[in-house]
C-alpha positions in Angstrom: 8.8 -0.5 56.2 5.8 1.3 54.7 2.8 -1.7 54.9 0.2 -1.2 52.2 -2.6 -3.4 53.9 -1.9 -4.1 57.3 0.9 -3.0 58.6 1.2 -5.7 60.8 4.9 -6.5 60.9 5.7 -2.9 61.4 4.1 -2.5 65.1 5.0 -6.1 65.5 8.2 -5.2 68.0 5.9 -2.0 69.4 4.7 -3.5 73.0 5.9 -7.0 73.5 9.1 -6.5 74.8 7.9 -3.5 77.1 5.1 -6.1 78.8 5.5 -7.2 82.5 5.7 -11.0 81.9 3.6 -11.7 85.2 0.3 -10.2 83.0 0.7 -12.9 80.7 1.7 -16.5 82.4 1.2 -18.9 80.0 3.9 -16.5 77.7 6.6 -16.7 80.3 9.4 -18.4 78.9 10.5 -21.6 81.1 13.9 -23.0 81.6 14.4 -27.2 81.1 17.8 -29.0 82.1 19.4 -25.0 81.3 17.9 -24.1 77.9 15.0 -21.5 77.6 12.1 -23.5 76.0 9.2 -22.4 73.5 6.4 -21.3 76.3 2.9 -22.3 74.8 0.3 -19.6 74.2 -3.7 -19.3 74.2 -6.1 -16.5 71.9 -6.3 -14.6 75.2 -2.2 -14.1 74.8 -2.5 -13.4 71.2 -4.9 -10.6 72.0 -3.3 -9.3 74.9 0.1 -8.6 73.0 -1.3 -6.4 70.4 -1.4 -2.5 70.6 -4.6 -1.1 69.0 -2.9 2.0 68.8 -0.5 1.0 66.3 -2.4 -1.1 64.1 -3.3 0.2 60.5 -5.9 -2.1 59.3 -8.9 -1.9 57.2 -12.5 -3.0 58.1 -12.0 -6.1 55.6 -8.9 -6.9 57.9 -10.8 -6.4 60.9 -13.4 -7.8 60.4 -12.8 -10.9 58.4 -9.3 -11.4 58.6 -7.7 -10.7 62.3 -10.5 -13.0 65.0 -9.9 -15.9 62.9 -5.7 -15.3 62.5 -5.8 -14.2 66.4 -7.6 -17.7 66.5 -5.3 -19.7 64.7 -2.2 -17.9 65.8 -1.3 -20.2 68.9 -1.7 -23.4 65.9 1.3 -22.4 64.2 3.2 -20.8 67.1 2.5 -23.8 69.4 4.1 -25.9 66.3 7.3 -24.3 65.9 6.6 -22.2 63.3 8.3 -18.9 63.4 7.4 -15.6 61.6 9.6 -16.1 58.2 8.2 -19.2 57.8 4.1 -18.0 57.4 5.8 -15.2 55.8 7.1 -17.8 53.1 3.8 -19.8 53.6 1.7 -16.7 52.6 4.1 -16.3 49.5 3.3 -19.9 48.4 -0.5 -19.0 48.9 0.2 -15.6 46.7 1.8 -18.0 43.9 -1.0 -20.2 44.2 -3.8 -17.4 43.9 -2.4 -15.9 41.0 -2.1 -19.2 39.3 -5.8 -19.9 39.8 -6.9 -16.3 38.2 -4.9 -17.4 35.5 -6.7 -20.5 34.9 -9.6 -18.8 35.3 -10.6 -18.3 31.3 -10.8 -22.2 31.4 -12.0 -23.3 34.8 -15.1 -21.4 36.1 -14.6 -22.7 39.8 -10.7 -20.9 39.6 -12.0 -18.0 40.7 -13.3 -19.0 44.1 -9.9 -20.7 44.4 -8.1 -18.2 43.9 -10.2 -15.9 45.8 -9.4 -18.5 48.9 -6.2 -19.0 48.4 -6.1 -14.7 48.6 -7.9 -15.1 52.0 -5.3 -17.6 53.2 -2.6 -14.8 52.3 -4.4 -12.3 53.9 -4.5 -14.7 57.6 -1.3 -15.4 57.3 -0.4 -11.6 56.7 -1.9 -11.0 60.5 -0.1 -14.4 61.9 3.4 -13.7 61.2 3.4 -10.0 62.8 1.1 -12.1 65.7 4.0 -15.0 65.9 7.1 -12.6 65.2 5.9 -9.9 68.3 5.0 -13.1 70.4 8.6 -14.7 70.0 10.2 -11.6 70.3 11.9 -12.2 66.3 11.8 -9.3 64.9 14.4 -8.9 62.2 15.0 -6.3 59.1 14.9 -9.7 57.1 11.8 -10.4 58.3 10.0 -7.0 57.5 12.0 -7.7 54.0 10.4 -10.7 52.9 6.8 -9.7 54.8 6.6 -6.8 52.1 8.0 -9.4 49.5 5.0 -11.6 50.1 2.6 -8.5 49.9 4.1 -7.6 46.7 3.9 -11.3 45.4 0.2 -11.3 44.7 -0.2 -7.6 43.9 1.8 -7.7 41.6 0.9 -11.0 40.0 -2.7 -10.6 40.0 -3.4 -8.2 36.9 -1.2 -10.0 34.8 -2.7 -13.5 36.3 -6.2 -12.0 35.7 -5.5 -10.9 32.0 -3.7 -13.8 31.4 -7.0 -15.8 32.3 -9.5 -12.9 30.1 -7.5 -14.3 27.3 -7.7 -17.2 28.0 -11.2 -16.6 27.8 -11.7 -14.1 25.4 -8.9 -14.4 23.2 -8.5 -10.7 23.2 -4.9 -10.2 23.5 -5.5 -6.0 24.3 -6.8 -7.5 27.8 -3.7 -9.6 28.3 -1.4 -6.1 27.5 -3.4 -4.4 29.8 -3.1 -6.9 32.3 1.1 -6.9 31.9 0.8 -3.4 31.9 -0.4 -2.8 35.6 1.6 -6.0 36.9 4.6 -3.2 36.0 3.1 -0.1 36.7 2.3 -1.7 40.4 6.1 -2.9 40.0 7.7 0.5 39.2 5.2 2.2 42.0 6.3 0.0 44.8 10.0 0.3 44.3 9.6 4.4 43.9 7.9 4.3 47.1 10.8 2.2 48.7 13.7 4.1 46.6 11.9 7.2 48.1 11.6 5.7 51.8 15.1 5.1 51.7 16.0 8.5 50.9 14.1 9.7 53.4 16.1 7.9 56.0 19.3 9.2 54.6 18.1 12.6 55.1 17.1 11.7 58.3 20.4 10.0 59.0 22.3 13.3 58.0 20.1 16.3 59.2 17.8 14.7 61.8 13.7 14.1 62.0 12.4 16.4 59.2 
């Protein structure tokens, strides 16, 4: 699945799997009274299991976004959470971000909410491909609902944010023009999808191009 940002869940079943488990003992799964348990994890596994190779990330990603979800990664993990479920959280913090742009035209301080709760999406972009290659869950599913929850806020954000300039500004040509790129984002990402698609049907019937 083409990744617009990160591309995190698309390597996220590159190198795991392929790993000698002895490099990484704390991450060797253990077996109580005949059922595999949940092996806990440190940063130190978190980085080891990721292939700098196959990572597509920006400096902003780099930078600001993966030491601290590398950080938190063995929080969530060590918790039970799987992949879907920060895949779902990050949706929620989507919802939430666009929400606050909206209110925005009437609340000054909306903006830095919304501009956290867009950072909290962004973390937990990087820690459901960190949990989902850990675990070993990588599912078409899950790369289905990852790029759902990247399309949640991308979408919602220009409508969000001309919804909140009218709010403001009671010009309704800004709140058109906000609804206008909400869909324009909408009809580019399903084109690109409609056309990745085809390309594996080609591929499918002829072979690699």
């Amino acid at each position: 699945l083409d990744r617009p940002v990160t591309g995190d869940r698309d390597f996220r079943s590159s190198t795991f799997h392929d790993v000698c488990p002895s490099a990484f003992p704390s991450m060797v799964n253990t077996i109580d009274g005949g059922s595999v348990t949940r092996p806990r994890i440190a940063i130190a596994d978190v980085t080891a299991s990721l292939n700098p190779a196959s990572i597509r990330e920006n400096s902003w990603v780099v930078r600001l976004c993966r030491p601290l979800a590398n950080a938190v990664t063995p929080l969530f993990y060590n918790h039970g959470w799987s992949a879907n479920a920060c895949t779902g959280l990050r949706a929620v913090a989507a919802f939430a971000a666009a929400v606050a742009l909206a209110c925005a035209g009437d609340y000054a301080w909306s903006m830095w909410i919304a501009s956290a709760f867009f950072y909290i999406g962004y973390l937990l972009d990087c820690v459901d491909g960190n949990i989902a290659r850990l675990s070993q869950d990588v599912t078409y599913w899950g790369k289905f609902i990852d790029g759902l929850g990247d399309l949640t806020y991308f979408a919602l954000a220009p409508a969000a944010a001309g919804i909140g300039a009218w709010r403001a500004t009671g010009s309704t040509s800004l709140l058109v023009l906000g609804a206008m790129a909400s869909m324009l984002l909408l009809a580019n990402h399903l084109t690109r999808y409609r056309l990745s698609f085809f390309r594996e049907w080609m591929t499918a019937q002829s072979g690699p191009l």
